[in-house]
C-alpha positions as CSV (number, residue, x, y, z in Angstrom):
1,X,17.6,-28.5,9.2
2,X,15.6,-25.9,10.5
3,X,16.2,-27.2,14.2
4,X,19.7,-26.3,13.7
5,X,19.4,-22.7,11.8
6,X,16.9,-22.0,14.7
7,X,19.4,-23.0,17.6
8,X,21.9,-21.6,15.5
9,X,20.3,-18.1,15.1
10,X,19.1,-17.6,18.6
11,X,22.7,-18.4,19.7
12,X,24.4,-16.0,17.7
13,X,21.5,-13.1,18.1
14,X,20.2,-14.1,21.4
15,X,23.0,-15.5,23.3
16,X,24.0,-12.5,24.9
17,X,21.2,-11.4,26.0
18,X,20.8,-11.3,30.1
19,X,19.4,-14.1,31.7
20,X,16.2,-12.8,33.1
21,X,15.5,-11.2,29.4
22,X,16.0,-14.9,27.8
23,X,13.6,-16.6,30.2
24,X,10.4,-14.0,29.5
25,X,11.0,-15.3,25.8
26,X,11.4,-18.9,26.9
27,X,8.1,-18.3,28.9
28,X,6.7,-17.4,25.4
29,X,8.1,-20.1,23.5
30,X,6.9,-22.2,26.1
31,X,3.4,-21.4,26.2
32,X,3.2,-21.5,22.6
33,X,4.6,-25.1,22.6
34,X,1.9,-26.3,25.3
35,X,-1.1,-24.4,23.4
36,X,-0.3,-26.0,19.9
37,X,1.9,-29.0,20.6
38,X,-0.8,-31.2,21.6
39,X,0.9,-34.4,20.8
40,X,3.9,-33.0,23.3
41,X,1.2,-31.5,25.6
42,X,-0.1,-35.2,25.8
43,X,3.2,-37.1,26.4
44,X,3.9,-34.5,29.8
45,X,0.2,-35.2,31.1
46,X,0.9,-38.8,30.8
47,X,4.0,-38.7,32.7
48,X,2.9,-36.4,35.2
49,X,0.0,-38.7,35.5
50,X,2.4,-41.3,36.7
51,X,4.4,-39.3,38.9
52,X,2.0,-37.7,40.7
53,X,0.0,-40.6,40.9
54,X,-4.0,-41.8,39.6
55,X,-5.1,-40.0,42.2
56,X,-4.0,-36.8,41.8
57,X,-6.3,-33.7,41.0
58,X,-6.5,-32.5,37.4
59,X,-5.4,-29.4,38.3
60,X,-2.3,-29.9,39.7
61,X,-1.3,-32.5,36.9
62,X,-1.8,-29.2,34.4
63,X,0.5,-26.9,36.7
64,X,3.4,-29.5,36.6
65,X,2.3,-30.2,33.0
66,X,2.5,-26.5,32.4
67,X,5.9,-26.3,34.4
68,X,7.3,-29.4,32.6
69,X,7.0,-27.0,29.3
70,X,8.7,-23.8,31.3
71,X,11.8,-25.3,32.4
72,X,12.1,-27.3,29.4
73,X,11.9,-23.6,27.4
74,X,14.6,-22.7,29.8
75,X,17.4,-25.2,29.4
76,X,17.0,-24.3,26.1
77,X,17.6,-20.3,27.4
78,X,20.4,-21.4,29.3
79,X,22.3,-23.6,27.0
80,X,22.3,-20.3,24.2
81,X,23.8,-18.3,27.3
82,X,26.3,-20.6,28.2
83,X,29.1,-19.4,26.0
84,X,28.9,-16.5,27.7
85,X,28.0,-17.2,30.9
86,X,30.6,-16.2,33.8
87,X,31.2,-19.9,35.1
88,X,32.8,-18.3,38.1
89,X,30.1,-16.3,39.1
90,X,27.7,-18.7,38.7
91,X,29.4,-21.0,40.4
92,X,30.4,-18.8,43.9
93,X,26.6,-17.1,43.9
94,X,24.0,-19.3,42.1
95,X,25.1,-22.8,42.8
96,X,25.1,-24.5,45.9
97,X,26.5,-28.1,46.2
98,X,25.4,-31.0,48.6
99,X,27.7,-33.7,48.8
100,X,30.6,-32.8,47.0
101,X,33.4,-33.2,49.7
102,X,31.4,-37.0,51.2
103,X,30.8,-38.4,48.0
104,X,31.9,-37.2,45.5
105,X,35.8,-36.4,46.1
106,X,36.7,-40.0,47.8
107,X,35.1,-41.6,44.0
108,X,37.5,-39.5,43.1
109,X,40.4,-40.1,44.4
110,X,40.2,-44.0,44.6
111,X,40.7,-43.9,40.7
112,X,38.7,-45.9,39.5
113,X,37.2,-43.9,37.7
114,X,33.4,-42.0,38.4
115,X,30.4,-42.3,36.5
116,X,27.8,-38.9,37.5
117,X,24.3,-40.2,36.1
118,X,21.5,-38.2,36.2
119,X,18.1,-37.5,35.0
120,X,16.4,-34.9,32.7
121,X,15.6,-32.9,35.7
122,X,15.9,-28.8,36.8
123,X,19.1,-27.2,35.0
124,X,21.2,-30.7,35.8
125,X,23.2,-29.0,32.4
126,X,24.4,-26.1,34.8
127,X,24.8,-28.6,37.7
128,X,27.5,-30.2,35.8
129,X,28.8,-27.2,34.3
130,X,29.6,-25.9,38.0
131,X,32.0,-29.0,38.6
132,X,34.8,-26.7,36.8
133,X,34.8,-24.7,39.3
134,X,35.7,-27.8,41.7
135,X,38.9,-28.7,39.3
136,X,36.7,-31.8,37.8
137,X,35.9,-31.8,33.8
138,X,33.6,-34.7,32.5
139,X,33.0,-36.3,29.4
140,X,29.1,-36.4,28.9
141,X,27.6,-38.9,26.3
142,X,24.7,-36.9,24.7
143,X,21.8,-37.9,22.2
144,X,22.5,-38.1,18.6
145,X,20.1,-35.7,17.0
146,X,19.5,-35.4,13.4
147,X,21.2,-33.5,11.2
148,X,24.2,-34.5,13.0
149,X,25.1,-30.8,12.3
150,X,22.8,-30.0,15.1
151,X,24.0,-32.4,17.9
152,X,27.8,-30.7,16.4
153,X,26.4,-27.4,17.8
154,X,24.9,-28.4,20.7
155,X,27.6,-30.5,22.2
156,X,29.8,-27.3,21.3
157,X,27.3,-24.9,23.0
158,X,27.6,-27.3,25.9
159,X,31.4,-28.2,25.7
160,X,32.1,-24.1,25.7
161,X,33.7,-24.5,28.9
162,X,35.2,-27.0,29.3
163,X,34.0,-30.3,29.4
164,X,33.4,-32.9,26.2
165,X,30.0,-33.6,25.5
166,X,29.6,-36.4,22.7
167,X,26.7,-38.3,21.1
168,X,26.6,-41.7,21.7
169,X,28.2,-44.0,19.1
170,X,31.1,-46.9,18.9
171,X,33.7,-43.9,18.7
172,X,32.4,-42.2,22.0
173,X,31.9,-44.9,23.8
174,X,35.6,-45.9,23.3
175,X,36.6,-42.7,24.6
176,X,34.3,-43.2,27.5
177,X,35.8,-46.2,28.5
178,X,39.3,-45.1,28.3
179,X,38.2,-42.2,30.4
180,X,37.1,-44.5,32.9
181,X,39.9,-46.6,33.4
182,X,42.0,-43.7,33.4
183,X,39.8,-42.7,36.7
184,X,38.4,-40.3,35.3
185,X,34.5,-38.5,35.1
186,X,31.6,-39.0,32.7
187,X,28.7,-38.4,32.2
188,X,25.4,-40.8,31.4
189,X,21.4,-40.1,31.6
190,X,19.3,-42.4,33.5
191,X,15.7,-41.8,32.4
192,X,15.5,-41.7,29.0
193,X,16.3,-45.2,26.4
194,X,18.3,-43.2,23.9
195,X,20.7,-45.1,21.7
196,X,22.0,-48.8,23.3
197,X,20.4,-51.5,25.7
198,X,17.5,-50.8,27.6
199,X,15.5,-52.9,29.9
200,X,11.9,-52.6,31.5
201,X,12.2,-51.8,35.2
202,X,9.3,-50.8,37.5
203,X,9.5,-46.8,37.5
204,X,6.9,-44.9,39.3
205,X,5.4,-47.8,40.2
206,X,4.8,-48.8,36.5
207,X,7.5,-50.8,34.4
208,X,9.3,-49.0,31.6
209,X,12.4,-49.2,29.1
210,X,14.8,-47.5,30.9
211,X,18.7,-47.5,29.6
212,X,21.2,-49.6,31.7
213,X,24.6,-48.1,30.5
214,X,25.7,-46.1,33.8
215,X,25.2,-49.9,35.6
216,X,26.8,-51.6,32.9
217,X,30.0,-49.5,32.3
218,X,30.0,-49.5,36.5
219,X,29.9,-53.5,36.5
220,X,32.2,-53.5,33.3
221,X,35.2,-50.8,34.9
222,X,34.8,-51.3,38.5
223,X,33.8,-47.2,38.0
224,X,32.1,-45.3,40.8
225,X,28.3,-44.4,40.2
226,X,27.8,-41.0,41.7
227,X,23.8,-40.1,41.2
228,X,23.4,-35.8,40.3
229,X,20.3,-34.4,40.9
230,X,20.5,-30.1,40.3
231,X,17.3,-28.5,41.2
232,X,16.4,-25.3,39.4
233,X,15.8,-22.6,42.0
234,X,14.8,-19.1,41.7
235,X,15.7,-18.7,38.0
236,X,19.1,-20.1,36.8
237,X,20.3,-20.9,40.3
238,X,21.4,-24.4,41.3
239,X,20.9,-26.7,44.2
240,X,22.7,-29.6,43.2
241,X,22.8,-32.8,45.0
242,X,25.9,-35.5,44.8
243,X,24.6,-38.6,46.4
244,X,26.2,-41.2,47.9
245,X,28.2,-43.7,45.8
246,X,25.0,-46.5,44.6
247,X,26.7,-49.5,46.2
248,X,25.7,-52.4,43.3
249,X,24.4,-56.0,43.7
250,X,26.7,-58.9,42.6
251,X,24.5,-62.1,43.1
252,X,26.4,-64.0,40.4
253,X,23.3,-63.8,38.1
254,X,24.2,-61.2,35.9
255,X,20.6,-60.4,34.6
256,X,18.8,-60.1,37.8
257,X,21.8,-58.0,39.1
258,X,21.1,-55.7,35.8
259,X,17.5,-55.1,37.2
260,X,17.9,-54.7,40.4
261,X,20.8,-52.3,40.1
262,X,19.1,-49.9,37.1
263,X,16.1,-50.5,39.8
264,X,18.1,-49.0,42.5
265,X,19.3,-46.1,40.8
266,X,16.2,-45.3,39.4
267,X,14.9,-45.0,42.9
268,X,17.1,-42.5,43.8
269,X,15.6,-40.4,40.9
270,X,12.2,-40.6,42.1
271,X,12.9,-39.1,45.4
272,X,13.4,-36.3,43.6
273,X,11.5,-36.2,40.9
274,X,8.5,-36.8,43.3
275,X,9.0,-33.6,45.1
276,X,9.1,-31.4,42.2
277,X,7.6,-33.2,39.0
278,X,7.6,-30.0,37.0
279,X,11.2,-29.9,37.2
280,X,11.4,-33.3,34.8
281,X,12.2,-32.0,31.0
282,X,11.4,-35.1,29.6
283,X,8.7,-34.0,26.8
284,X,8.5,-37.9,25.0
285,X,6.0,-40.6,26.8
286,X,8.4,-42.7,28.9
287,X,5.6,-45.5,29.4
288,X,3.9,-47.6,26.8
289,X,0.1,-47.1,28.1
290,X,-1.0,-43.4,27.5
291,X,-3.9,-41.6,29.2
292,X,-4.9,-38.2,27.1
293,X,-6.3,-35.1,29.1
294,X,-9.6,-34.9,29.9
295,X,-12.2,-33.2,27.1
């Protein structure tokens, strides 16, 4: 409960606060979370560790480590903002779209329906908030969080302009596939085994669970998979990349096409992920074998 009076309070006292204001007291938050949270602090190293790679100096697997817990501070910032946020504003001067017009439009218009999957990466919340100003809403499936009262005001704080953000469960998922094969757009993480199937893929060169539900309801609807990946620049501006449609493999053996599919996607995320680790918000250890920090 005290996750929930805390987001609770800091929207209501907090949330109008300017942006540049929020962050310097996300930077504290953050730096207290990386000082004491050691389990946390542990978690970030270890994924860092196999991002960046076994070979990568100490040093520069603390600075992501450190960055991992600053951007993760700021979503936070940003999602007690967005009620008040001026979408259009945002939109016209802090977000910049790649791929909107080539890849994202003609999934579209085919209606059959698009499914936007990203990862927990830069301000991808913002990313997705921008697509109002393109004319397209989305219907996000989010992770149930406990008390339910706090995933309520969460997926309000997120749903305040516009789009429907819901936790995953039998209800949502209905209205997820209705959406869908009324061609429309939603929403579905790729990195993180929430609530649903999972299966273990190789990711950053070592296998992990990793959820299959944007290849499934893809294979299921005939839907569009359009990967999202919105890099946090300069602050709270947006440099959002639509990529091109992930075409998926249909050998006739369902399994293997499942793994090579949530494979190929996954992919795509590294590209990105590789060039800016920092940028990955993920604060849980994704793979089973942990190393800790040195001494």
């Amino acid at each position: 409960m005290w996750k929930y009076l805390l987001v609770l309070s800091s929207a209501r006292l907090l949330g109008r606060l300017p942006t540049c204001v929020l962050y310097l007291l996300a930077a504290v938050a953050a730096t207290l979370t990386y000082t004491f949270a050691r389990g946390l602090r542990r978690n970030v190293w270890d994924n860092m560790r196999h991002v960046m790679g076994p070979n990568a100096p100490k040093k520069e697997l603390r600075r992501a480590t450190r960055r991992v817990f600053g951007n993760w501070a700021k979503s936070y910032a940003d999602l007690i903002r967005l009620p008040h946020l001026d979408l259009q504003k945002f939109f016209d001067q802090r977000l910049v779209y790649h791929g909107f017009e080539e890849n994202m439009l003609p999934a579209i218009t085919n209606g059959k329906g698009v499914i936007i999957t990203s990862g927990h990466f830069g301000n991808v919340e913002l990313g997705i908030q921008g697509l109002l100003g393109k004319g397209v809403k989305v219907t996000v499936l989010t992770e149930p969080l406990q008390p339910p009262a706090l995933s309520r005001l969460i997926d309000g704080l997120r749903g305040s302009k516009g789009h429907a953000f819901l936790p995953v469960s039998i209800g949502s998922i209905k209205t997820v596939l209705r959406s869908v094969k009324a061609g429309g757009v939603v929403g579905i993480t790729l990195d993180r085994d929430i609530e649903g199937r999972s299966i273990r893929v190789p990711f950053c060169g070592t296998p992990a669970s990793m959820p299959v539900g944007a290849v499934e309801l893809a294979t299921r609807t005939g839907a569009t998979i359009v990967p999202i990946f919105a890099h946090r620049r300069n602050g709270d501006a947006c440099e959002a990349f639509l990529e091109p449609p992930l075409e998926l493999v249909n050998s006739g053996d369902p399994q293997a096409d499942l793994k090579t599919n949530v494979r190929r996607l996954l992919e795509r995320f590294e590209a990105h992920l590789r060039r800016d680790p920092g940028q990955w918000t993920v604060l849980e250890a994704v793979w089973d074998s942990q190393e800790d920090e040195e001494p």
